[in-house]
N, CA, C and O of each residue as an XYZ file, in Angstrom:
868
protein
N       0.844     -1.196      0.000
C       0.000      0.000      0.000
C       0.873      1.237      0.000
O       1.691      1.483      0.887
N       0.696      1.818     -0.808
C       1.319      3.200     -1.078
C       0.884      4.698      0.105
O       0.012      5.536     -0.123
N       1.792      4.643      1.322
C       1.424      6.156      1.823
C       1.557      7.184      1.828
O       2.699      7.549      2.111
N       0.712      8.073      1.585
C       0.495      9.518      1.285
C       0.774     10.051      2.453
O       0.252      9.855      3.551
N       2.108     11.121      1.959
C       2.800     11.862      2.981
C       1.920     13.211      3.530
O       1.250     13.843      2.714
N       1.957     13.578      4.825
C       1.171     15.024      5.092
C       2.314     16.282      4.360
O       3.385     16.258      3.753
N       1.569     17.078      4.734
C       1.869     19.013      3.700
C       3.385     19.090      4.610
O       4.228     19.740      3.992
N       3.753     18.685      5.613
C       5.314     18.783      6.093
C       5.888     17.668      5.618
O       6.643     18.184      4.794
N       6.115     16.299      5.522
C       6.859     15.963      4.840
C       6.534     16.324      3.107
O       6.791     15.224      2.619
N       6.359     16.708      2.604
C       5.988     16.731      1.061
C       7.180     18.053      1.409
O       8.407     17.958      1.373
N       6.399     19.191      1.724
C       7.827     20.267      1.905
C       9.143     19.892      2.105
O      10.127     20.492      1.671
N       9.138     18.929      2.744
C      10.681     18.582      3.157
C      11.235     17.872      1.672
O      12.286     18.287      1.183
N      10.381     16.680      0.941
C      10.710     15.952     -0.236
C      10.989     16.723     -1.399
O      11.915     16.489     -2.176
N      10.150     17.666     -1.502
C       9.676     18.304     -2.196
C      10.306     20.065     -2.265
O       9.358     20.847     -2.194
N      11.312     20.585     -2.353
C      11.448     22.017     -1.770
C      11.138     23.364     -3.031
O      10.809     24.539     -2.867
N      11.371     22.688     -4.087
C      10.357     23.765     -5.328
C       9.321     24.642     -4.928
O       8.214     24.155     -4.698
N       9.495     25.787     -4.815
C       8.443     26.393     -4.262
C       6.745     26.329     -5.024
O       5.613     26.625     -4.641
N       7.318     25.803     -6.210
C       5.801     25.998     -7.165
C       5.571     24.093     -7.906
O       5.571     23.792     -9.100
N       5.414     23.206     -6.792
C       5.049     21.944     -7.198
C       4.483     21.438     -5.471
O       4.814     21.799     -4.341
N       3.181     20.134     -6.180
C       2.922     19.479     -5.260
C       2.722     17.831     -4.949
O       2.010     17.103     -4.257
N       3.924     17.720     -6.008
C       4.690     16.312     -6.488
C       5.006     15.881     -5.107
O       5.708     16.465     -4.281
N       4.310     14.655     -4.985
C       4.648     13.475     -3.315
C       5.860     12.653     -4.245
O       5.327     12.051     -5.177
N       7.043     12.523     -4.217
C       7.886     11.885     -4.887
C       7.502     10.765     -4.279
O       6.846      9.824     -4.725
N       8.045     10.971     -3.037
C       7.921     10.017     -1.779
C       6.566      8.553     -2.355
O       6.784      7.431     -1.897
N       5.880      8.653     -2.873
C       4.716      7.791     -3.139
C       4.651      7.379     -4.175
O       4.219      6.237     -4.335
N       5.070      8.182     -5.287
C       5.580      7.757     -6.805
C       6.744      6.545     -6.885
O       6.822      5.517     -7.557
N       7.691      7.224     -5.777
C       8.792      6.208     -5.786
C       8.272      4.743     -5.257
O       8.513      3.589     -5.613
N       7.446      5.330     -4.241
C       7.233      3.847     -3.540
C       6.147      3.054     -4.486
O       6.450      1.864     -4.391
N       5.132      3.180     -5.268
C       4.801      2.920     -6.690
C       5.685      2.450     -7.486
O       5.668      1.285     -7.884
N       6.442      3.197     -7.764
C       7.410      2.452     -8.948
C       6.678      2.766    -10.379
O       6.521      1.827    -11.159
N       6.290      3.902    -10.683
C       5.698      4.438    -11.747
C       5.128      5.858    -11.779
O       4.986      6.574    -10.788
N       4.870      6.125    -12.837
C       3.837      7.849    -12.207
C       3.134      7.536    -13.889
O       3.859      7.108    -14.787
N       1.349      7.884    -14.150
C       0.842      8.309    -14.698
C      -0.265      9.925    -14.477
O      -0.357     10.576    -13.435
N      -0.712     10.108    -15.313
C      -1.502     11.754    -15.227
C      -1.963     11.782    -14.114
O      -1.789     12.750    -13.375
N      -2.859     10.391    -13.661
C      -3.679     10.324    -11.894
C      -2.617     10.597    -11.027
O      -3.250     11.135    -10.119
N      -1.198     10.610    -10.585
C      -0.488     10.754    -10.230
C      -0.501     12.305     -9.629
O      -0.736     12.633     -8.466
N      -0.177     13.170    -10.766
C      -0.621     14.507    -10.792
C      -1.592     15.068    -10.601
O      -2.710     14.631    -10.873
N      -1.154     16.981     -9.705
C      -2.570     16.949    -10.350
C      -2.686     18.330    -11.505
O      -1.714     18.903    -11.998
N      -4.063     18.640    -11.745
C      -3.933     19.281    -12.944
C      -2.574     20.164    -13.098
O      -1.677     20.016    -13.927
N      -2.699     21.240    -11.931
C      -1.663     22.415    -12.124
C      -0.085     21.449    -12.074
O       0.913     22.086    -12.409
N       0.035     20.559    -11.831
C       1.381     19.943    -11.424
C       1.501     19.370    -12.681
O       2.680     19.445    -13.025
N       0.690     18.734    -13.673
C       0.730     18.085    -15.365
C       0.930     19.521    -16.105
O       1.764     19.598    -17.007
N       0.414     20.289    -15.848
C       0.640     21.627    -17.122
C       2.281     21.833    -16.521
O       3.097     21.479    -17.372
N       2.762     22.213    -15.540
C       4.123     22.383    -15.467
C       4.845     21.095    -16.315
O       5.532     21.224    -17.328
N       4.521     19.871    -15.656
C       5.122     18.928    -16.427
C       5.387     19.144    -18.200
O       6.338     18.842    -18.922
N       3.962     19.861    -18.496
C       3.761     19.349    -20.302
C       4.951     20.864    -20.021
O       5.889     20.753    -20.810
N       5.072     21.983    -19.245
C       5.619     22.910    -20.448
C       7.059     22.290    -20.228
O       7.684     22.226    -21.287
N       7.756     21.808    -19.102
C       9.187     21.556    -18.954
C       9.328     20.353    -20.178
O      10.193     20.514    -21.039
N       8.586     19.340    -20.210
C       8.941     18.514    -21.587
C       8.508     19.090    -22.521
O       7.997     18.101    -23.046
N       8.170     20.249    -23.496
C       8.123     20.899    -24.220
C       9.349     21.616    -24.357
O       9.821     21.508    -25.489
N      10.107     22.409    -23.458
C      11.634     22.732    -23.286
C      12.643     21.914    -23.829
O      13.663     22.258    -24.426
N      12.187     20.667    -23.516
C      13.797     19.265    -23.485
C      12.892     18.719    -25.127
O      13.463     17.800    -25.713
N      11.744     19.195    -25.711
C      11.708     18.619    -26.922
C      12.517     19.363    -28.006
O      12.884     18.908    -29.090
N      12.740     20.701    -27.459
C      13.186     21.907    -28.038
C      14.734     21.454    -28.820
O      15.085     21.945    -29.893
N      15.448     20.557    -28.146
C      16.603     20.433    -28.349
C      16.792     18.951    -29.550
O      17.853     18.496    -29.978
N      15.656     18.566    -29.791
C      15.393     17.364    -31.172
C      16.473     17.344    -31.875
O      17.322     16.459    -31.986
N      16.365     18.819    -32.550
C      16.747     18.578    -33.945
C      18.474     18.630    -33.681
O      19.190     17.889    -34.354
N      18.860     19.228    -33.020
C      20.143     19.411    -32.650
C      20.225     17.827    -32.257
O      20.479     17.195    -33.283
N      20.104     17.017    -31.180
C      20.624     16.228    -30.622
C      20.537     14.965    -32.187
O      21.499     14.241    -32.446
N      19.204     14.947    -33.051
C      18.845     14.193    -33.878
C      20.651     13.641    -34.968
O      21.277     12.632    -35.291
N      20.714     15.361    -35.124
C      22.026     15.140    -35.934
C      23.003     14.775    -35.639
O      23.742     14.109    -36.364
N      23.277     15.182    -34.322
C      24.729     15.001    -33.576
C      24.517     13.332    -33.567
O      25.478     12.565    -33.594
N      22.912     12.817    -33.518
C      23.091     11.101    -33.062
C      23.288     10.591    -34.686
O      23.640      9.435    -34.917
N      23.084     11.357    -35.547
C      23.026     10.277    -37.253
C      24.882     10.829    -37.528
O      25.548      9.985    -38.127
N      25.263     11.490    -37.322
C      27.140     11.813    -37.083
C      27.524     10.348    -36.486
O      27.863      9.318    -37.070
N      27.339     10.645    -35.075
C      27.705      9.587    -34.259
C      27.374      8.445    -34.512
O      28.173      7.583    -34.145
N      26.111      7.986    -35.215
C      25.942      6.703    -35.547
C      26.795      6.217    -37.090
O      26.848      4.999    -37.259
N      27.212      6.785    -37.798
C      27.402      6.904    -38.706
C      29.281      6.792    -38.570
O      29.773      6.147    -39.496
N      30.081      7.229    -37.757
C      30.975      7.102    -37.383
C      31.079      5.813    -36.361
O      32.068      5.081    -36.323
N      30.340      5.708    -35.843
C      30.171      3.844    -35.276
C      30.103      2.985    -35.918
O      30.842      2.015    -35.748
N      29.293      3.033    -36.774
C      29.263      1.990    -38.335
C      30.681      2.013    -39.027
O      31.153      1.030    -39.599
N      31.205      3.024    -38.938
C      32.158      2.969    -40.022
C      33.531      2.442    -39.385
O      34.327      1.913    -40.161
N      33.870      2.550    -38.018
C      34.945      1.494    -37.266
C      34.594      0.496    -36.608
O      35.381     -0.217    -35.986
N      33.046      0.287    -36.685
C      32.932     -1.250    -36.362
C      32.481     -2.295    -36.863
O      32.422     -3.408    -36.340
N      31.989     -1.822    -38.379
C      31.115     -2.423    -39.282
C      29.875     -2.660    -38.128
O      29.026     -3.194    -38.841
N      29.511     -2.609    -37.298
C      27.776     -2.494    -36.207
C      27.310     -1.113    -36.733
O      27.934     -0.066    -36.902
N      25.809     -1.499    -36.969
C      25.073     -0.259    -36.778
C      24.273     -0.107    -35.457
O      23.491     -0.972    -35.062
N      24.507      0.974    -34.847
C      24.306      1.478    -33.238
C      22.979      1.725    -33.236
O      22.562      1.936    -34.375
N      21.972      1.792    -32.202
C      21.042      1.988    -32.049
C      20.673      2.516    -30.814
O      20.996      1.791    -29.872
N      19.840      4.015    -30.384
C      20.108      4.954    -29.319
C      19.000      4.294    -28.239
O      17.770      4.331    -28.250
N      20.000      3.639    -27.247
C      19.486      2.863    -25.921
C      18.913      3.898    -24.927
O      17.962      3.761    -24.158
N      20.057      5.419    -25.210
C      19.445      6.067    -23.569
C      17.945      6.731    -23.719
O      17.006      6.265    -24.364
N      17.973      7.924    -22.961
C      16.589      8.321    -22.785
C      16.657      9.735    -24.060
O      16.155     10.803    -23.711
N      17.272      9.633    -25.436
C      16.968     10.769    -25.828
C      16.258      9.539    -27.190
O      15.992     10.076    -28.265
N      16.065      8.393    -27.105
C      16.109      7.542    -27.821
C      14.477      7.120    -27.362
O      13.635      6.783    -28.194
N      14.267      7.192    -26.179
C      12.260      6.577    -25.623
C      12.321      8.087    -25.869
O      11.318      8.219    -26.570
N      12.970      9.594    -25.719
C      12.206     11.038    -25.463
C      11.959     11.210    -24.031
O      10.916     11.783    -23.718
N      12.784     10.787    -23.074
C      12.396     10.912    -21.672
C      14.100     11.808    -21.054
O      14.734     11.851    -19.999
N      14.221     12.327    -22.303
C      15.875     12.975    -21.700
C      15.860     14.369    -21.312
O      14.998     15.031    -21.890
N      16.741     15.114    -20.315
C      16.117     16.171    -19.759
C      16.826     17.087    -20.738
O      16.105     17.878    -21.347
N      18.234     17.103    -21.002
C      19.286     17.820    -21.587
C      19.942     17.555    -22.591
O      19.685     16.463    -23.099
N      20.849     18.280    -23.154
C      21.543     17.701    -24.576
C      22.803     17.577    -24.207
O      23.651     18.125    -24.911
N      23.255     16.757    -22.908
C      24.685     16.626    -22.345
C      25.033     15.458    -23.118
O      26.142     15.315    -23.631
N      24.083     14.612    -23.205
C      24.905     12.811    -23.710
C      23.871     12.389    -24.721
O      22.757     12.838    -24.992
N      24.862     10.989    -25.382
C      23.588     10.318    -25.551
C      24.160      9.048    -25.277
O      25.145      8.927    -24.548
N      23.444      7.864    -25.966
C      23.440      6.471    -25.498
C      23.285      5.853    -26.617
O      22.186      5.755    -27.164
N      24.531      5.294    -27.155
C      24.360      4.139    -28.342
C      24.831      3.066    -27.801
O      25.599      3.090    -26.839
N      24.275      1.652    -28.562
C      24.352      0.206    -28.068
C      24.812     -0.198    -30.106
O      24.477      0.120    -31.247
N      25.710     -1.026    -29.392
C      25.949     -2.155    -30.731
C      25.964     -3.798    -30.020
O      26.237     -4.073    -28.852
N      25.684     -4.492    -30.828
C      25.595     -6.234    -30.297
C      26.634     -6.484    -31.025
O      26.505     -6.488    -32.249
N      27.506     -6.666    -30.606
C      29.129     -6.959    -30.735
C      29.302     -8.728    -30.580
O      28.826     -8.868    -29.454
N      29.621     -9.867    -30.950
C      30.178    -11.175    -30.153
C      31.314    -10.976    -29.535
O      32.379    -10.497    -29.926
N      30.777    -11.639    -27.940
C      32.277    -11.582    -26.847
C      33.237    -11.763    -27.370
O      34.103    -10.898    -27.499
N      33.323    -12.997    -27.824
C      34.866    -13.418    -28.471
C      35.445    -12.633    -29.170
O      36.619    -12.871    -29.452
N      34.878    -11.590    -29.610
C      35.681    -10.444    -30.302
C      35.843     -8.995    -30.048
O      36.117     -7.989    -30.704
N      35.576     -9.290    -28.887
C      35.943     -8.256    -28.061
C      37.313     -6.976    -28.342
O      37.375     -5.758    -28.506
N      38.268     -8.145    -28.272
C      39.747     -7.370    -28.540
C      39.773     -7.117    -30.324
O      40.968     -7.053    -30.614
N      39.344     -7.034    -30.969
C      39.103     -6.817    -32.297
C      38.201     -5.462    -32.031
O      38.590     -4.448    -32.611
N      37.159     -5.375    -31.294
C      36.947     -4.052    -30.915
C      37.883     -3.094    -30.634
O      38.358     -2.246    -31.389
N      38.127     -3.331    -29.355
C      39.044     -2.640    -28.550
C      40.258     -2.460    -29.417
O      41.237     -2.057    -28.789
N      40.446     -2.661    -30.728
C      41.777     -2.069    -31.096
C      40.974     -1.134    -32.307
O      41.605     -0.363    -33.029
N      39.598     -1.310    -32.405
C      39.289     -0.516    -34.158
C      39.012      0.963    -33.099
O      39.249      2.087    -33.543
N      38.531      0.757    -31.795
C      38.131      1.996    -31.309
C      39.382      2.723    -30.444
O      39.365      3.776    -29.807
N      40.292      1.918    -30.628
C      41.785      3.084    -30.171
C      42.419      3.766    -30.636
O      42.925      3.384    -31.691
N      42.744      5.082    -30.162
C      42.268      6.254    -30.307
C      41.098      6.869    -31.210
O      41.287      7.867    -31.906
N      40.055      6.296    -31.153
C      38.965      7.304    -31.531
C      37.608      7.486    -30.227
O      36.707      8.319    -30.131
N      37.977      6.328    -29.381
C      37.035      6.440    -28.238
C      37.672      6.144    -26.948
O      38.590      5.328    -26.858
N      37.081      6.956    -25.703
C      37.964      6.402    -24.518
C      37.287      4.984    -23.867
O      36.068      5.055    -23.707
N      37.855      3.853    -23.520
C      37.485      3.022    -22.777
C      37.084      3.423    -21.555
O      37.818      4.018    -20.766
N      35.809      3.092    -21.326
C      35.491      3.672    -20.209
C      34.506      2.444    -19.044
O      33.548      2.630    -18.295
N      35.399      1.105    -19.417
C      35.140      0.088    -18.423
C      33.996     -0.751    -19.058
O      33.212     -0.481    -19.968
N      34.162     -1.916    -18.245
C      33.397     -3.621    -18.498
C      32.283     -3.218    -17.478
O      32.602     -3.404    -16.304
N      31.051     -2.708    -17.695
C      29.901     -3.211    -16.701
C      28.967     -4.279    -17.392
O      28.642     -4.669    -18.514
N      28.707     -4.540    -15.930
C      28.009     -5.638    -15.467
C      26.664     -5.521    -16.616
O      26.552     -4.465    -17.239
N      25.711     -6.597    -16.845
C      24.694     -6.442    -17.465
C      23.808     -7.242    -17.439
O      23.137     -7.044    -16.427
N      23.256     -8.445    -18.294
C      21.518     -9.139    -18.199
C      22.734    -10.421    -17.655
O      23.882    -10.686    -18.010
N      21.967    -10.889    -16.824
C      22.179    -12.233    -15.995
C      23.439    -12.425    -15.806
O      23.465    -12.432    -14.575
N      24.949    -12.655    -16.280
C      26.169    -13.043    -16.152
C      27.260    -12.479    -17.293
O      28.417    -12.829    -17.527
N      26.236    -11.257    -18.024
C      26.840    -11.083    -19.287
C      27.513     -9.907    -19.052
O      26.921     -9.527    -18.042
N      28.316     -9.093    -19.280
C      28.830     -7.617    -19.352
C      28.778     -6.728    -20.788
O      28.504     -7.128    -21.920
N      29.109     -5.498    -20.367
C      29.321     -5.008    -21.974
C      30.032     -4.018    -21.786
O      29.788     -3.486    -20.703
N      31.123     -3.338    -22.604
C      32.027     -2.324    -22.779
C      31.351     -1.480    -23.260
O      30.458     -1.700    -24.078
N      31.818      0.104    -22.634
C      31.468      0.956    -22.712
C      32.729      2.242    -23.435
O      33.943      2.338    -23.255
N      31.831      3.018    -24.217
C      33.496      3.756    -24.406
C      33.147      5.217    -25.013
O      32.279      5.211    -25.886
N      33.508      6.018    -24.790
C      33.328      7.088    -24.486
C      34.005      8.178    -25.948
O      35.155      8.055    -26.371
N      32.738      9.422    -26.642
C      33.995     10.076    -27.396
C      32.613     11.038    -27.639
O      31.406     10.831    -27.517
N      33.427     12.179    -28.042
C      32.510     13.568    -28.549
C      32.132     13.713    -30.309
O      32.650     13.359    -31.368
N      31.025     14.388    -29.903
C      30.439     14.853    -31.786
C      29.993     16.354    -31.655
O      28.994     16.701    -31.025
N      30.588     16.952    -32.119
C      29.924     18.695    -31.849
C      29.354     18.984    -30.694
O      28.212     19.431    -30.589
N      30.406     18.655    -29.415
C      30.478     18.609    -28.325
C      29.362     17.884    -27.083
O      29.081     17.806    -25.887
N      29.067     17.505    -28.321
C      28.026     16.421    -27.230
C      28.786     14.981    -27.185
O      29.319     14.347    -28.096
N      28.571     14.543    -25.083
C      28.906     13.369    -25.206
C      28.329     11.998    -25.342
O      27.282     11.666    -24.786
N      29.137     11.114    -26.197
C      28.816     10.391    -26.880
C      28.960      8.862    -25.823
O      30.126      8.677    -25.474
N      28.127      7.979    -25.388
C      28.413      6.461    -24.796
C      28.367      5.679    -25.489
O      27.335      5.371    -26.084
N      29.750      4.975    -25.660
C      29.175      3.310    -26.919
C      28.879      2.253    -25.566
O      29.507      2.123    -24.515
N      28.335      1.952    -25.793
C      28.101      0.114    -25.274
C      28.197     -0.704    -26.225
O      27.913     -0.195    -27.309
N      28.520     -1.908    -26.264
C      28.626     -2.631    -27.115
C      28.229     -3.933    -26.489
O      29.163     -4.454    -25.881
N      27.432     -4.409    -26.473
C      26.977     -5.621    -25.710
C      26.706     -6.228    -26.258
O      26.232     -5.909    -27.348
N      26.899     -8.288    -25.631
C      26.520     -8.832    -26.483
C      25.841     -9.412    -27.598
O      25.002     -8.513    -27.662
N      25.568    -10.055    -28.380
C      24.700     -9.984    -29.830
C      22.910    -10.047    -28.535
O      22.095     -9.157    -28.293
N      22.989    -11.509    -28.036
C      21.805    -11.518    -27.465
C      21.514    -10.330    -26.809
O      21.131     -9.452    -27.582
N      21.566    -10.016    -25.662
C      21.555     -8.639    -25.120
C      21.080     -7.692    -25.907
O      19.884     -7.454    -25.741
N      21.771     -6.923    -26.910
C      21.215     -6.074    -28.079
C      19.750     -6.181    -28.433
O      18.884     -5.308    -28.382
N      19.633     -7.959    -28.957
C      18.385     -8.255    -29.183
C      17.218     -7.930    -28.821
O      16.177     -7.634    -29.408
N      17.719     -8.081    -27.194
C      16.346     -7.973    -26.415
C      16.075     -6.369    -26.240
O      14.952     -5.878    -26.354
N      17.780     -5.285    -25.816
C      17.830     -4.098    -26.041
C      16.487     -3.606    -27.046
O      15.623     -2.799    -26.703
N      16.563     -4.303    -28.338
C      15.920     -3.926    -28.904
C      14.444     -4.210    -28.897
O      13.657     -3.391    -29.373
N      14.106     -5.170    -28.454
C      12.801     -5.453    -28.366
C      12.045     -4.800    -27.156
O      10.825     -4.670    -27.057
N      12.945     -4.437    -26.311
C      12.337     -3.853    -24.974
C      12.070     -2.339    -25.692
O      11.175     -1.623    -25.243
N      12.849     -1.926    -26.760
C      12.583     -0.433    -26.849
C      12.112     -0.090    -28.203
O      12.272      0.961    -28.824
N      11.361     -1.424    -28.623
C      10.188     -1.363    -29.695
C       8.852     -1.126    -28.562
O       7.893     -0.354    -28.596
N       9.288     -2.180    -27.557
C       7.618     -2.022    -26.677
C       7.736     -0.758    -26.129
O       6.667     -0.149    -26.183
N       8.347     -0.343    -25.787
C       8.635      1.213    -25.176
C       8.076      2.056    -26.365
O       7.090      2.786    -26.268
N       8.810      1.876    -27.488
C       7.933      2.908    -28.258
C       6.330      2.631    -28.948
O       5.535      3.492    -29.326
N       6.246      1.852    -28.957
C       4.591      1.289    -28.846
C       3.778      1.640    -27.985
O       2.856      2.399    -28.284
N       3.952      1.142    -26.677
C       3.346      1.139    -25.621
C       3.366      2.657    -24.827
O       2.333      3.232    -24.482
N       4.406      3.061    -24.661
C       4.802      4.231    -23.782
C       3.688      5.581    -24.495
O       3.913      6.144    -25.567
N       2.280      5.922    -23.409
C       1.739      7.481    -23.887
C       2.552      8.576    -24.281
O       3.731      8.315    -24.523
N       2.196      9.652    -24.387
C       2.986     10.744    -24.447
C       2.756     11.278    -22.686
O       3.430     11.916    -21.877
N       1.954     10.875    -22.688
C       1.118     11.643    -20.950
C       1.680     10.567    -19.997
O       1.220     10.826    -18.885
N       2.587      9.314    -19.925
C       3.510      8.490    -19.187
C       4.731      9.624    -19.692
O       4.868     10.564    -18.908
N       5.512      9.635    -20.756
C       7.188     10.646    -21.324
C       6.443     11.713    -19.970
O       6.685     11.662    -18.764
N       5.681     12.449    -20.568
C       5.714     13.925    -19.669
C       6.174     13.577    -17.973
O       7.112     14.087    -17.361
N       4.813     12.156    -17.278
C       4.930     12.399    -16.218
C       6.848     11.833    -15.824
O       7.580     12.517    -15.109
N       7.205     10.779    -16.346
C       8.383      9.966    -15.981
C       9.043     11.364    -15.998
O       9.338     11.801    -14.886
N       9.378     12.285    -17.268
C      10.107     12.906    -17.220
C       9.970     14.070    -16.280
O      10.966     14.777    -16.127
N       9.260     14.257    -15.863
C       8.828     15.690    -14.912
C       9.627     14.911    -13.332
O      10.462     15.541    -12.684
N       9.140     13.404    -12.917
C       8.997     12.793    -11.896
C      10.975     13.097    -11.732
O      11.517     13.553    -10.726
N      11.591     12.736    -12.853
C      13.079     12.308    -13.138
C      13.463     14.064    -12.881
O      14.096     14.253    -11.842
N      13.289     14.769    -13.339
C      13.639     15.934    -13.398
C      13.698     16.473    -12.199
O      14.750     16.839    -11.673
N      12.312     16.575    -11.569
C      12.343     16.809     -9.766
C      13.123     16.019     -8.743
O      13.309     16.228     -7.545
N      13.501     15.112     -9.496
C      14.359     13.947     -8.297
C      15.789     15.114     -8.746
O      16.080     16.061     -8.015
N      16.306     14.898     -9.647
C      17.649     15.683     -9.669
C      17.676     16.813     -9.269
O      18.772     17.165     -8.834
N      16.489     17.898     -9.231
C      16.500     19.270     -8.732
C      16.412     19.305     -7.036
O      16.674     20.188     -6.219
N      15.960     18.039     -6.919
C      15.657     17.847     -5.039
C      17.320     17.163     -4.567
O      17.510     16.779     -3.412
N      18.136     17.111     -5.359
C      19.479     16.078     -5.210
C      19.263     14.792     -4.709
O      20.010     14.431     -3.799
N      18.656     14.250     -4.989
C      17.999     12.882     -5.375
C      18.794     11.863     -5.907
O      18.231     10.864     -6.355
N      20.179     11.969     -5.933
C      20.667     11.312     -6.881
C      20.621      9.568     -7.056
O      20.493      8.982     -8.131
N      20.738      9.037     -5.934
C      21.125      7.482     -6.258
C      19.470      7.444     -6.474
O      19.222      6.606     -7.341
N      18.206      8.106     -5.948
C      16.847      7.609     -6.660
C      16.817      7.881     -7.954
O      16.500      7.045     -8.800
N      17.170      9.163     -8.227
C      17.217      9.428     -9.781
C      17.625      8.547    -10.926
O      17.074      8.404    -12.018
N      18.804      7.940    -10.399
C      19.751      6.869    -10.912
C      18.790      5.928    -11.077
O      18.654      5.451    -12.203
N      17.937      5.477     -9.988
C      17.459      4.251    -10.471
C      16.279      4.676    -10.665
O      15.557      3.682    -10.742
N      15.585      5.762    -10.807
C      14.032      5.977    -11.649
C      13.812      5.762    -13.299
O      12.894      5.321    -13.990
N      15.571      6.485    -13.641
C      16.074      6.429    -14.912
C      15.442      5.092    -15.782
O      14.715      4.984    -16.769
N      16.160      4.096    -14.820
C      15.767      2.128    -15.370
C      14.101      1.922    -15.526
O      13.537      1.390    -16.483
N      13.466      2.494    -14.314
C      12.057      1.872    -14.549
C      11.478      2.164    -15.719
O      10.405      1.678    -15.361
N      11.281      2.485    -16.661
C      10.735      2.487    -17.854
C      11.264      1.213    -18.304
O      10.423      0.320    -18.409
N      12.724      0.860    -18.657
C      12.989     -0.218    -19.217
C      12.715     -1.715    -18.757
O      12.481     -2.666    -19.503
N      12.822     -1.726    -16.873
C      11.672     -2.553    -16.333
C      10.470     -2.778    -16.367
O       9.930     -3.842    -16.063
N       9.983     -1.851    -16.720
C       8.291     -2.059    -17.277
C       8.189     -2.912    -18.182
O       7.645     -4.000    -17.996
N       8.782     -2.480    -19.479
C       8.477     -3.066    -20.731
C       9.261     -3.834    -20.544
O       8.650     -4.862    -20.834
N      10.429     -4.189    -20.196
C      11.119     -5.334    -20.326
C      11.747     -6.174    -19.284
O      12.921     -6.455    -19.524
N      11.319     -6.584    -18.327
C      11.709     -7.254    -16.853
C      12.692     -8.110    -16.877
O      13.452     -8.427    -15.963
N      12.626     -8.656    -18.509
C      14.254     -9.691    -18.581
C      15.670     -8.918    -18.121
O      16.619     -9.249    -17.411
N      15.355     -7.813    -18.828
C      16.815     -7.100    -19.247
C      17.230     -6.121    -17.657
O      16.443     -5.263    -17.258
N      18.248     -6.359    -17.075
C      18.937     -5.711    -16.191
C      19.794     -4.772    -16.418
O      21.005     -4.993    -16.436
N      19.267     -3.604    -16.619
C      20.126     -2.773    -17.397
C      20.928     -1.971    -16.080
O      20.299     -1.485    -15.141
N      22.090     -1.938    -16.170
C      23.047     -1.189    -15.002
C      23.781      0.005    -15.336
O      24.925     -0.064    -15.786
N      23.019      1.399    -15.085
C      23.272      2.380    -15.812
C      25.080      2.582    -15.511
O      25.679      2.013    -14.598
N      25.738      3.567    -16.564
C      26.895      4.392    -16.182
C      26.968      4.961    -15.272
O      25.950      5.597    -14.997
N      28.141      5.076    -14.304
C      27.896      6.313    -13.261
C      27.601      7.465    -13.731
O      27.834      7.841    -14.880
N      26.767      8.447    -12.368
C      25.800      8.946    -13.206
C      26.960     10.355    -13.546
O      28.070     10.667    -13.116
N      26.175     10.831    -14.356
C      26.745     12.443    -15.146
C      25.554     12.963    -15.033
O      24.486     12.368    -14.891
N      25.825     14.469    -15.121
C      24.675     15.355    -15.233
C      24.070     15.354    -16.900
O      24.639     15.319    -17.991
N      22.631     15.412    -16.472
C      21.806     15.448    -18.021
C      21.383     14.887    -18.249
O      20.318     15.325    -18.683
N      21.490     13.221    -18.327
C      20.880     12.639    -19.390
C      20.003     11.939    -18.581
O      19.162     11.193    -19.082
């Protein structure tokens, strides 16, 4: 059962002077739709994701550059895993590409992407599997490769066909409003993991273990 905090703790969760977002109950939910909100607290929501849609066309190009330069030192074509990829991203700091790479060829990677990307570590991933991550800029936006295994990818991808199927526009607004107030309240290790629940929704197989976090994305 989900409890609803009184008007002093909400102030305390909550310190925005102009919202009346119970995080506190959302979190303990593990979701937020429009009932969630209420009216005046959804119109703030729609205008702040109206702001972060603002930045499309810019981020659109910087990702067909970047994908396009991934293809071309790894023979993989990349496909955008993070949140500017479902539309649930706050800023134009990063983005998030995935390639399904086979393990065994790992070090055949790791030498086509030296010096053009920084290695930026083996995390952990779906059941016993890992995936490399590696790091590089496109018209100053930063860029994450993952490269995970072929299976992995697969499902990557199928979890974020149902995401784009399934996911309202009135779920993007609230997740993203919910995500946005967690980082403005310094929220961070919840933020971190509010980020995932979308991809737990639609996809409960996949254990996705974000990057440490950076500001933005």
């Amino acid at each position: 059962m989900v409890m609803r905090l009184g008007l002093g703790s909400c102030a305390v969760t909550n310190p925005h002077p102009h919202t009346d977002l119970d995080l506190d109950a959302i979190l303990a939910k593990g979701w937020v739709d429009r009932t969630d909100l209420s009216p005046a607290e959804y119109e703030r929501a729609e205008r702040f994701y109206a702001t972060m849609r603002a930045h499309d066309g810019h981020l659109v190009r910087v990702r067909a550059e970047a994908s396009a330069l991934i293809e071309e030192w790894t023979g993989h074509t990349p496909r955008d895993v993070g949140s500017f990829g479902t539309r649930l991203n706050l800023e134009t700091s990063d983005l998030d590409l995935g390639i399904g790479y086979p393990v065994e060829q790992r070090e055949v990677l790791m030498k086509a992407l030296d010096g053009r990307a920084r290695f930026l570590g083996e995390r952990a991933t779906r059941f016993s599997t890992t995936r490399l991550v590696f790091g590089f800029q496109v018209d100053g936006v930063e860029i994450d490769l993952s490269a995970l295994t072929v299976e992995d990818f697969a499902v990557a991808c199928r979890m974020l066909d149902q995401i784009e199927q399934a996911m309202t526009l009135e779920e993007r607004v609230c997740h993203t409003w919910v995500k946005h107030r967690l980082r403005t309240a310094g929220r961070l290790q919840e933020y971190a993991a509010w980020k995932l629940t979308t991809y737990r929704r639609f996809c409960p197989e996949f254990n996705w273990v974000p990057i440490p976090e950076k500001s933005g994305s």
